[in-house]
C-alpha positions as CSV (number, residue, x, y, z in Angstrom):
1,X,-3.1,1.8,6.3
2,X,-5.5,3.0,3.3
3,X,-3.5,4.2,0.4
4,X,-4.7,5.7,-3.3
5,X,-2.9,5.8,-6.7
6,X,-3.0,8.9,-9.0
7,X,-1.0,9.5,-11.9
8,X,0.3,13.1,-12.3
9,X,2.6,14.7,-14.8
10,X,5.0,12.1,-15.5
11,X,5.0,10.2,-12.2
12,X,2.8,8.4,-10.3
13,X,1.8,9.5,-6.5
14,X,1.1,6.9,-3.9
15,X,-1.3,8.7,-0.6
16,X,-0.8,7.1,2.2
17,X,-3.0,7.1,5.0
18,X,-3.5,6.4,8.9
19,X,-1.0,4.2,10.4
20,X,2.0,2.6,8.8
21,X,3.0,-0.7,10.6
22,X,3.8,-3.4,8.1
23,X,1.5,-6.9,8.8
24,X,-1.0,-7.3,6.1
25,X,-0.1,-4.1,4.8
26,X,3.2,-4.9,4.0
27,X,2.3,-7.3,1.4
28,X,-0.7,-5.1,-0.2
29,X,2.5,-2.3,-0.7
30,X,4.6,-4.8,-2.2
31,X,1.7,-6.0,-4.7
32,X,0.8,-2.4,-5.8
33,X,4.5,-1.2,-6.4
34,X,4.8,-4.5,-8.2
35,X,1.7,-4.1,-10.3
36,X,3.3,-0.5,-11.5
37,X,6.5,-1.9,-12.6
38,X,4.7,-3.9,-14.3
39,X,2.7,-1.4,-16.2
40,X,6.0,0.4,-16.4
41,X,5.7,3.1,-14.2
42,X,8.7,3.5,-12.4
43,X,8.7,7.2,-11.3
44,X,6.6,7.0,-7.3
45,X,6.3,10.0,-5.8
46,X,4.9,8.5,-1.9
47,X,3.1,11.1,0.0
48,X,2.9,11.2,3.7
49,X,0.9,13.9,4.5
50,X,-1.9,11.9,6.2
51,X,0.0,9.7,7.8
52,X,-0.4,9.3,11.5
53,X,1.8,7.3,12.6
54,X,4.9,4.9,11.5
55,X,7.0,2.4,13.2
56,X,9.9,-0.1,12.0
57,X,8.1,-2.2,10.2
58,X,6.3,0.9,8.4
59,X,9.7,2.1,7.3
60,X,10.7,-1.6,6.1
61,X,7.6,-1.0,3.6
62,X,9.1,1.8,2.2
63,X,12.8,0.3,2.1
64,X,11.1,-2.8,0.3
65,X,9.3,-0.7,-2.3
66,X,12.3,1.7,-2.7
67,X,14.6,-1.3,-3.3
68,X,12.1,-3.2,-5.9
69,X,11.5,0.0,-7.8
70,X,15.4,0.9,-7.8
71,X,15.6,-2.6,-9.2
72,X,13.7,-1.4,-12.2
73,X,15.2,1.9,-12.7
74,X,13.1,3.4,-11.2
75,X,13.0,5.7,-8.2
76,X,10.8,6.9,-5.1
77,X,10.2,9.9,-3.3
78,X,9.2,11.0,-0.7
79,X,7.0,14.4,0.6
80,X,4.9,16.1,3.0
81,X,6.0,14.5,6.0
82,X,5.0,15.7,9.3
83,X,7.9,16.4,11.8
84,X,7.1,13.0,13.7
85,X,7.9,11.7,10.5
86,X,10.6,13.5,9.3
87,X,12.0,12.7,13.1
88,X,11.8,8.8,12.6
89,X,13.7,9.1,9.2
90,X,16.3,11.2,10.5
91,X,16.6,9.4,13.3
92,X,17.2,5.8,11.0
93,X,19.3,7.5,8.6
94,X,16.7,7.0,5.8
95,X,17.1,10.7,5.3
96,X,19.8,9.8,3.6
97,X,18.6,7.2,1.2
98,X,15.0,8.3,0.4
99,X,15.0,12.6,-1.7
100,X,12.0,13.8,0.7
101,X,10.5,16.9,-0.5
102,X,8.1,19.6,1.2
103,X,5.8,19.6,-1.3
104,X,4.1,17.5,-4.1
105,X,5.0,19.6,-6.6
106,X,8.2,20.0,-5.7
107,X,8.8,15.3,-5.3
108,X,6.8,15.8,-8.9
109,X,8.9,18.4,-10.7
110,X,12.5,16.6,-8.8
111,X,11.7,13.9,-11.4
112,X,12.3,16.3,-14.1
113,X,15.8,17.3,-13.2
């Protein structure tokens, strides 16, 4: 898993990339969603558009950074996942617990509602 860190508008937007299947990149998650609660930034916007793939343990990254960041008042979303994706989180009922958005823009602007 590669990932970047922009800050747009009034959020910041995590891009992941490749293949999401928790290990060693579990902990490299949990240390960059930490650093930005730190720094105060609480509003993620995690976008999935060039991910590949994603099994359980993948999704138990994103569970652990939702539940850290909710810990802070703070709140993630999701967008741009591919149906494969969108599948698996229907599928485990994360649908449900993570806002996923088609676009960006549209994860970005949800902040401001």
């Amino acid at each position: 898993m590669n990932y970047s860190i922009d800050e747009r508008y009034n959020c910041v937007v995590i891009e992941l990339k490749g293949k999401i299947m928790g290990g060693p990149d579990a902990d490299v998650f949990r240390d960059a969603i930490h650093k930005l609660i730190e720094e105060g930034k609480k509003d993620i916007v995690i976008d999935l558009e060039k991910v590949k793939f994603m099994n359980s343990s993948g999704l138990g990254i994103l569970i652990g950074g939702l539940k850290t960041v909710r810990e802070s008042d703070g709140d993630i979303k999701l967008c741009n996942a591919d149906k494969k994706i969108s599948s698996l989180l229907m599928v485990s009922q994360l649908n449900r617990v993570f806002d996923h958005y088609l676009s960006l823009d549209e994860a970005i602007a949800a902040f401001d509602e």
